[in-house]
C-alpha positions, 0 to 999 in steps of 0.5 A: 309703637313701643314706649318706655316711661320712667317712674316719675311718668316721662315717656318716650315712643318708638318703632317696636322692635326699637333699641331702648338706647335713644329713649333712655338717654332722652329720659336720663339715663347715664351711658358711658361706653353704649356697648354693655361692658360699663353697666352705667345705663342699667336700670330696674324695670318696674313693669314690662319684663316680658315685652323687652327682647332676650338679654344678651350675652352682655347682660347675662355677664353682668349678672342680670339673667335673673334680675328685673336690671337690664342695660339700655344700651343692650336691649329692644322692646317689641312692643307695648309699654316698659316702665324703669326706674333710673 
């Protein structure tokens, strides 16, 4: 199961693999438009980089190739634990 946890220790769990999307909105995070041209639900990653699946060509727009930001409305975690900050 994959899980994203926030800052203050709420978590969600999922299928791995799973779109972060569901979870982060049940933990808080603002959506607008859910498909990676608002960037309201980018949120920083605090741990887990590297079990979130590639950025896509929506996030790499936004400028957050290099960045600990990702969109959760873009992307998956393939397994394991992420923790964000919202």
């Amino acid at each position: 199961m994959a899980t994203l946890q926030t800052e203050d220790g709420q978590e969600k769990e999922f299928q791995d693999g799973g779109s972060t999307q569901p979870a982060a909105e049940e933990l808080g995070t603002p959506f607008g438009c859910k498909h990676g041209m608002c960037g309201t639900c980018r949120v920083e990653v605090l741990e887990g980089m590297e079990k979130l699946g590639e950025r896509n060509d929506q996030e790499k727009a936004m400028g957050l190739e290099d960045s600990n930001f990702r969109l959760m409305c873009q992307c998956s975690i393939k397994e394991g634990t992420v923790k964000i900050r919202i």
